[in-house]
N, C-alpha and C positions, 0 to 999 in steps of 0.2 A: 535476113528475114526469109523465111520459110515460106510459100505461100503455095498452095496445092488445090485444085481445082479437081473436082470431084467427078470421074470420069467412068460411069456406068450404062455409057450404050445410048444414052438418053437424050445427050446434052449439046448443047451449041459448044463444046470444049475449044477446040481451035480457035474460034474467033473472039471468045475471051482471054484467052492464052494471047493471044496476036494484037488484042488490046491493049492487056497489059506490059505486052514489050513495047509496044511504043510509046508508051508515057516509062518506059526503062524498066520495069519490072519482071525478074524470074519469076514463071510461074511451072510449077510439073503436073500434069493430068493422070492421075493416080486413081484405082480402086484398090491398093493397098491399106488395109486396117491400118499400119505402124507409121507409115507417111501422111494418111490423115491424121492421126491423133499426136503428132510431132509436127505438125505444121504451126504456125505462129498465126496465118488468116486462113479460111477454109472460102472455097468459092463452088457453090453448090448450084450450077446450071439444070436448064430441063427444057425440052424439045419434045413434042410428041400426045402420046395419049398417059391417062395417068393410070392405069391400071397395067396395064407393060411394062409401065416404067417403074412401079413399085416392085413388079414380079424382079426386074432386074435389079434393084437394091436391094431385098430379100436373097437371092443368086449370093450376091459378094456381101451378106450379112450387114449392108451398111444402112438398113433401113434401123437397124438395134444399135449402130453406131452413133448416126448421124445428132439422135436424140441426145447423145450423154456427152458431146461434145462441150469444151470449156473455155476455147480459142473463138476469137468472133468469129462467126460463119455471116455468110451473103448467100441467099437462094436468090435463084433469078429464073423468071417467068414460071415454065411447070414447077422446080425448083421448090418456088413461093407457095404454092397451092399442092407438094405433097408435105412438105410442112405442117399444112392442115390437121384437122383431126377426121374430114371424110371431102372427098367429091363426088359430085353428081354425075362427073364423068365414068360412067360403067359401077356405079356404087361404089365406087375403092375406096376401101379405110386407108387411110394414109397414116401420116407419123404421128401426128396429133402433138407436136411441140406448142402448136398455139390450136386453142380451143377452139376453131372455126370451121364454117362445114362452106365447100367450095362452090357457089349456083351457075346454073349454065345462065349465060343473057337468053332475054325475052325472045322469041321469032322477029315480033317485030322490030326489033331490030337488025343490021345488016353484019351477019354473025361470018365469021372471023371478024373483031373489030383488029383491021389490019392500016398499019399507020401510026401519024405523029398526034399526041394528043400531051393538051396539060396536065401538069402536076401543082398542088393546090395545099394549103394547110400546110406547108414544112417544117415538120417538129424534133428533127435530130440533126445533131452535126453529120452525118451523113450528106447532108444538103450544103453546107457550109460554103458559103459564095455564089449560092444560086439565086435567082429571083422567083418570086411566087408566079405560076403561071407557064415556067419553063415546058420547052415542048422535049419530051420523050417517045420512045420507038416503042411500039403493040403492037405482038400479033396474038391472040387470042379469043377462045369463045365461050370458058368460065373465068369467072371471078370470083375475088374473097370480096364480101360486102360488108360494108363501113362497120369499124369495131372498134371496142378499145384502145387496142396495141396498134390501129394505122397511124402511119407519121405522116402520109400525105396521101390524097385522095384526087379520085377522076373523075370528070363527069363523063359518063356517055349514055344519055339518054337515062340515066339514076347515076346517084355517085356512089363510087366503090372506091376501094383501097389500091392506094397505086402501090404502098409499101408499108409495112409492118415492122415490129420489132419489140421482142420479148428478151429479158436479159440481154446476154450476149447473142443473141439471133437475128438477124434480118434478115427482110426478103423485098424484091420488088416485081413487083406482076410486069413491068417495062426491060424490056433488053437496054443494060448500060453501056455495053460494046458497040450497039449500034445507035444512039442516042449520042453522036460527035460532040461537040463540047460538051454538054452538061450529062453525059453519061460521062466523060471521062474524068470530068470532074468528081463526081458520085464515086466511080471505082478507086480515084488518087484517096477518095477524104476515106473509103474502108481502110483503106491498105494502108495510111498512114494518121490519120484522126482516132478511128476506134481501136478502142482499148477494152478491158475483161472494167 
């Protein structure tokens, strides 16, 4: 099993890479074109601002990759929200894999929401042995808001999408590297549940 985590300047890469070995799994941190598109899972991390972050996937051409990918992919956190079709953070057009536009949270709310919050609505084996309500790791201060393609949903102060998925694509707005059991369970059920 192939599995390559998508490594463009942006990303929590190590501590997913460092997840994955301890549930036993090879993973390589790659912005190689030919090692993404030969990988078997792709893990698409994001850390940061999203207009940076796009400039440096345009840099290594992988913002025209990422789209045409055919192997499951997982975004995870920014990851999730450049998948998007825009964010409000700095205007950035992002990839537009799924048709959703990114909102920053209200003022009045307490922005970074930073911390453990539930996960609700679980509609993909993705989840597979999880309970409704399981607590996962946030740190951020936009969201994608409740749509179609979410498989499970958060409440903070309005409910938004904790996680999405179109075709073969997923993403979750929560760090599963640092979500201890039930992240690690989410990243086992990718890397060995999903399938094209």
């Amino acid at each position: 099993m192939k599995i390559v985590i998508i490594d463009y300047g942006a990303g929590n890469v190590r501590s997913v890479q460092f997840a994955l070995e301890r549930l036993g799994y090879e993973a390589i941190c790659s912005n190689d074109v030919d090692k993404i598109m030969d990988a078997d899972k792709v893990i698409f991390p994001g850390v940061g601002e999203a207009s940076s972050a796009m400039k440096e996937l345009q840099r290594f051409g992988l913002d025209e990759l990422i789209p045409r990918l055919k192997q499951p992919v997982l975004g995870i956190c920014l990851g999730m929200q450049l998948m998007c079709r825009h964010s409000a953070e700095n205007d950035t057009k992002c990839m537009d894999i799924f048709p959703i536009d990114v909102l920053k949270f209200d003022d009045r709310l307490k922005v970074p929401q930073i911390g453990w919050n539930r996960i609700e609505d679980l509609k993909s084996e993705l989840f597979d042995g999880l309970s409704e309500g399981e607590y996962v790791y946030y740190v951020h201060s936009y969201y994608v808001p409740d749509n179609p393609f979410s498989i499970a949903s958060t409440d903070y102060g309005l409910v938004y999408s904790g996680a999405i998925q179109k075709g073969n694509f997923y993403a979750c707005q929560f760090h599963p590297e640092k979500s201890s059991n039930a992240g690690e369970r989410i990243l086992k059920n990718f890397i060995e549940k999903i399938e094209i």
